[in-house]
Every structure is written in structure tokens, then in C-alpha cells.
Backbone as a ProteinNet text record, in pm:
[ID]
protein_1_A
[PRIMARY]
XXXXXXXXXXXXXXXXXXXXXXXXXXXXXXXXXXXXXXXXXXXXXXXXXXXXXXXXXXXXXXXXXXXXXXXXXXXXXXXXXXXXXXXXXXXXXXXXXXXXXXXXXXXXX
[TERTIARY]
4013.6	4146.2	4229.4	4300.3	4410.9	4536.6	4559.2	4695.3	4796.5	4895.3	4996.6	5070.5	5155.2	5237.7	5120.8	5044	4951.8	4990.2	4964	4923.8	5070.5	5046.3	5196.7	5249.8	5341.8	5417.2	5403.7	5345.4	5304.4	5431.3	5362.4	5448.7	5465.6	5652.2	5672.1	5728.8	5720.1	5809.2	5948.1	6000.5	6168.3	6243.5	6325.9	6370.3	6444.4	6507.8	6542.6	6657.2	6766.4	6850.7	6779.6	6733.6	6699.9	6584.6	6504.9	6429.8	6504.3	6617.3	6704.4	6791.8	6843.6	6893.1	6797.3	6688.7	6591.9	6564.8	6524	6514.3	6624.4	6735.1	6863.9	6873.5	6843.6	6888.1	6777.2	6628.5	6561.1	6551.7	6652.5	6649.9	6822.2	6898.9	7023.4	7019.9	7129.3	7180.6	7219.9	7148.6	7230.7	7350.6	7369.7	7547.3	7526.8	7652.7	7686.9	7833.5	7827	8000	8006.9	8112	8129	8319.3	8316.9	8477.5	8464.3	8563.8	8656.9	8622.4	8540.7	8569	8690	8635.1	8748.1	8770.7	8895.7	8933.8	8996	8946.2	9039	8983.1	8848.1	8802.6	8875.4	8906.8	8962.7	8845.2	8894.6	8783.5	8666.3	8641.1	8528.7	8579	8513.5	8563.6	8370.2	8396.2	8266.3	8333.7	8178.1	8191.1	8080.9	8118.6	7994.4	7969.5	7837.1	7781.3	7706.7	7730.7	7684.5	7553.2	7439.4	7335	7265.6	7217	7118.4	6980.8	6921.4	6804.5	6708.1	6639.3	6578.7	6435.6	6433.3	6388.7	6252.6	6152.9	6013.4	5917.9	5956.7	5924	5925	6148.2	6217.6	6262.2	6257.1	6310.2	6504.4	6527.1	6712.1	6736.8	6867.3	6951.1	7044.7	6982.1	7070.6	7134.7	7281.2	7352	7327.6	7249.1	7287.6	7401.5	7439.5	7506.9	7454.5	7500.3	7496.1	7621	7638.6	7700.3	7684.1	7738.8	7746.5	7840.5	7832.2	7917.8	7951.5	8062	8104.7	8210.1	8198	8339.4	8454	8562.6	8670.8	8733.5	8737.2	8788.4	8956.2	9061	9162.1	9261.4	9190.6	9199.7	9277.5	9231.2	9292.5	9283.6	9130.7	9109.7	9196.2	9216	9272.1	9160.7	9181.2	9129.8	9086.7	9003.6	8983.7	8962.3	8966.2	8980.9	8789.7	8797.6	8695.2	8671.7	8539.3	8488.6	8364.5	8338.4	8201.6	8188	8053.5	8009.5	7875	7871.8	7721.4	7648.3	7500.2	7425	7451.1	7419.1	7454.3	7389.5	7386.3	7324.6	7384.7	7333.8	7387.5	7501.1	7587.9	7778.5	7704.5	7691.8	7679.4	7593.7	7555.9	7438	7460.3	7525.6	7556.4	7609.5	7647.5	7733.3	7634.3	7584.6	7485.6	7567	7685.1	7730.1	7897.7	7908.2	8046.2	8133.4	8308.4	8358.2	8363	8275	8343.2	8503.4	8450.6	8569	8649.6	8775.6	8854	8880.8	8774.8	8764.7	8888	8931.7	9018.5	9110.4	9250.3	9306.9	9348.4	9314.9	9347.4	9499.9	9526	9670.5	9735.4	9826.3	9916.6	10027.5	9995.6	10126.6	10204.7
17260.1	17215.6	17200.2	17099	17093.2	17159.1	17181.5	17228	17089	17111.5	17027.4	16995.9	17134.1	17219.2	17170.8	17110.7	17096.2	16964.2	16854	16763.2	16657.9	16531.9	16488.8	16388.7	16383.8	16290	16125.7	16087.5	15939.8	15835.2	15733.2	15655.5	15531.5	15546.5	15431.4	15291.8	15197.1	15110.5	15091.8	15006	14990.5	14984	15041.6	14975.7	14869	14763.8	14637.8	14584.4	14697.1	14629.9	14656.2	14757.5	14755.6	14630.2	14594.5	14484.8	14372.2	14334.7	14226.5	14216.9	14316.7	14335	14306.3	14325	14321.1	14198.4	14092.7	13955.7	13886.2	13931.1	13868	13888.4	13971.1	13990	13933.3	13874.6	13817	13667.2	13621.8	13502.7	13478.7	13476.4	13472.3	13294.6	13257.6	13146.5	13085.3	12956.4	12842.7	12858.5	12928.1	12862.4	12775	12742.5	12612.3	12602.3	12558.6	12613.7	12473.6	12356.8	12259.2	12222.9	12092.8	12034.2	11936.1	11952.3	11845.5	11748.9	11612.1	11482.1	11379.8	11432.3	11348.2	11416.8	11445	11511.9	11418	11291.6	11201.4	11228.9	11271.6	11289.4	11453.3	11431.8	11504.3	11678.6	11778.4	11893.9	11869	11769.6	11763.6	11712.2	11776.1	11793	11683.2	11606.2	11625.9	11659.2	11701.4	11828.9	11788.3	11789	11715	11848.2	11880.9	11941.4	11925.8	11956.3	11871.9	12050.4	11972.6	12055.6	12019	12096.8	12032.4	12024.1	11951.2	11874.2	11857.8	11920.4	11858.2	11734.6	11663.2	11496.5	11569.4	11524.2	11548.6	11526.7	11406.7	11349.6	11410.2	11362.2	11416.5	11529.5	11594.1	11722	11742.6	11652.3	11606.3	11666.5	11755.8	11754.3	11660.8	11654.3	11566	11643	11583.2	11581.8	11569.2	11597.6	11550.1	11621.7	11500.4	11558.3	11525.2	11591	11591.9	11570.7	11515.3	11536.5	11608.7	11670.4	11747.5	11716.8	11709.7	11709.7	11818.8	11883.7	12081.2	12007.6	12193.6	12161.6	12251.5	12175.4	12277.3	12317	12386.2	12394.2	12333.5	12412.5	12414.8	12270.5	12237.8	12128.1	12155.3	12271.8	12379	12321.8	12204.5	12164.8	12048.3	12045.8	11889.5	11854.3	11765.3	11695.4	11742.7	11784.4	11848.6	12020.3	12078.5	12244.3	12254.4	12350	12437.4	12527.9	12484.3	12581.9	12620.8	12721.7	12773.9	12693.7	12647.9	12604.4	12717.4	12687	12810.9	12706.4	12723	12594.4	12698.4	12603.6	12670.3	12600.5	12542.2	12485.7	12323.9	12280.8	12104.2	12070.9	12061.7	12036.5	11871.6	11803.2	11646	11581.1	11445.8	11448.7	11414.8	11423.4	11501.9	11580.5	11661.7	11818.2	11909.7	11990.2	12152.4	12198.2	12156	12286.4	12301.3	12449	12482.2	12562.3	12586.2	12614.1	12723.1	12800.8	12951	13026	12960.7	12997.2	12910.5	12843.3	12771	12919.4	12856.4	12952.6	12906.6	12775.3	12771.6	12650.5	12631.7	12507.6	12402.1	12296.5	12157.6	12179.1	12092.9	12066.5	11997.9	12019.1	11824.8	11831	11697.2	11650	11591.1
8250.7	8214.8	8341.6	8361.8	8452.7	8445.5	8556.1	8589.5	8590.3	8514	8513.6	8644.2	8668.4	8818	8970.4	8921.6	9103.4	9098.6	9026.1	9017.2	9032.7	9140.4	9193.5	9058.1	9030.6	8978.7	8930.2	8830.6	8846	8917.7	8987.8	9047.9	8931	8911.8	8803.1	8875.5	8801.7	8840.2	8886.2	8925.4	8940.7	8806.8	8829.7	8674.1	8696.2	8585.8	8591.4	8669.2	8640.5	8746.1	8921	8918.1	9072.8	9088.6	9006.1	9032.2	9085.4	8946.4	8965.6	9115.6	9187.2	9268.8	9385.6	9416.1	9453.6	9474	9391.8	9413.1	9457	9404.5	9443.6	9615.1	9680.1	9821.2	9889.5	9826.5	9914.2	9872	9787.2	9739.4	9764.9	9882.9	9873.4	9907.8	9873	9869.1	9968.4	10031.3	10176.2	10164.6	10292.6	10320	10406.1	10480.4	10583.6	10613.9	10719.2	10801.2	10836.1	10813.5	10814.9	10795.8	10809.7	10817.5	10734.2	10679.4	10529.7	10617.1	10555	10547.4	10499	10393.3	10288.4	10155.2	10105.9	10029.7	9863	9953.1	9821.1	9636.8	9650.3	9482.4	9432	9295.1	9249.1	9224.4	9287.8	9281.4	9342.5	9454.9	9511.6	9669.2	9731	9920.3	9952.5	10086.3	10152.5	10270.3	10276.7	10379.7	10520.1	10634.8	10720.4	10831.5	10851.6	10879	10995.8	11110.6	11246.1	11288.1	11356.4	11397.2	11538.5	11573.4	11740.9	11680	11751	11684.2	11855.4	11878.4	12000.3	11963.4	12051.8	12044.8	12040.5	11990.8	12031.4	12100.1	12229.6	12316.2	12471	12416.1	12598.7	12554.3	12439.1	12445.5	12489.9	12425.2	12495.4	12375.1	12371.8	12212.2	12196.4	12074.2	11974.6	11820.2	11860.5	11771	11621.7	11532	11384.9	11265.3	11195.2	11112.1	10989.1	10874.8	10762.3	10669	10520.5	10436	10306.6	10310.4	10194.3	10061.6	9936.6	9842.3	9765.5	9809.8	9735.3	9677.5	9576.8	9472.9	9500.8	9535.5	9538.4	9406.5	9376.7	9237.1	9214	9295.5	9301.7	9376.8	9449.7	9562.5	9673.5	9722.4	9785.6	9957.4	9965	10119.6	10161.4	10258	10345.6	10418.6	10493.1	10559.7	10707.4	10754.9	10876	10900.6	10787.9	10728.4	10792.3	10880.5	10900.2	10733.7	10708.9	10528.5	10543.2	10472.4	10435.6	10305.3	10313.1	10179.8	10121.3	10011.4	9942	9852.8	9825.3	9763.8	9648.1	9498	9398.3	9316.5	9163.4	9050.2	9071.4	9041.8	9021.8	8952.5	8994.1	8885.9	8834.1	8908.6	8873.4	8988	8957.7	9043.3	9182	9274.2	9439	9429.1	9356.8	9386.6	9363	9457.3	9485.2	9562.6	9602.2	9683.1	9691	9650.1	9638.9	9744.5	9794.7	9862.8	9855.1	9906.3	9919.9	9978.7	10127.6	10204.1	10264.4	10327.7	10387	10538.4	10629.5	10723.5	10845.1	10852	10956.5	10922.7	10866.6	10839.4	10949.9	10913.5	11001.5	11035.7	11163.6	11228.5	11139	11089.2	10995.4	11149.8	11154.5	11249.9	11171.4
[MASK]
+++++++++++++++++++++++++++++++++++++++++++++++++++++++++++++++++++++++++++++++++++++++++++++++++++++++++++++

């Protein structure tokens, strides 16, 4: 017969929220730090996204940019606003990505 008291502890699983939590922090979400394009659509900012890119040849950097289509909810951006954007579910078909933050506001002259 075994002794209960010797014998170590079975190893259980996570339980669910710690699972859930778990995937969530190794599956976190694209951001992107970019400047208001154009603000003219109603709840929707683009957003352009500039990167270094070295050539594969001469090895020179190059400039690329990107556009992005986020949703402001509020219409809170202008035109030239340093923002964080976050990728998220599809609003409509170019919108995956929404405004988190308005990290630095444009000059108005």
C-alpha cells in the first residue's frame, strides 16, 4: 500500500483565466507610431507610417512609407498629430486599425 504523505502532488493544468491571459500577452496586437494625413472622412484618420528599408544590392536606406486607415472615434485628430495606432478586427473594408493614442498635436498657424 502507498503512502499518501510521501508522494508529490499531481501537476494540474492552468486554469482558464490564467490560460486566457497567457495567450493574450504572446499574441499582443501591432501598434504603429505615425502622423495624420488627412482627417477629412468622418471617424476615420489616415495615418502614414514612414520606415528604413535597406536596398538589397547597395545596401543605401531607403525611406518607405505606408498608409494606414484607423478609426478615430470622436474626431478628436487634425492634420499633422503625431498617433499611436493598434491593429484590431476589420470596421469596413480598409479600416484594421484604430487610434489609441494622439501622442503629440500638430502646430495650427
Amino acid at each position: 500500500m502507498t503512502d499518501t504523505a510521501t508522494t508529490p502532488p499531481a501537476v494540474t493544468a492552468p486554469s482558464g483565466l490564467a490560460r486566457t491571459q497567457e495567450v493574450h500577452q504572446q499574441h499582443r496586437r501591432a501598434q504603429k507610431v505615425g502622423r495624420v494625413d488627412s482627417n477629412k472622412m468622418d471617424k476615420t484618420v489616415v495615418v502614414t507610417v514612414d520606415y528604413v528599408k535597406r536596398h538589397p544590392l547597395y545596401h543605401k536606406r531607403m525611406t518607405r512609407t505606408s498608409r494606414f486607415f484607423a478609426h478615430d472615434e470622436n474626431n478628436l485628430c487634425n492634420q499633422g498629430d503625431l498617433v499611436r495606432i493598434e491593429e484590431i478586427r476589420p470596421l469596413s473594408k480598409q479600416k484594421r486599425w484604430i487610434v489609441r493614442e494622439i501622442m503629440e498635436r500638430a502646430v495650427q498657424v
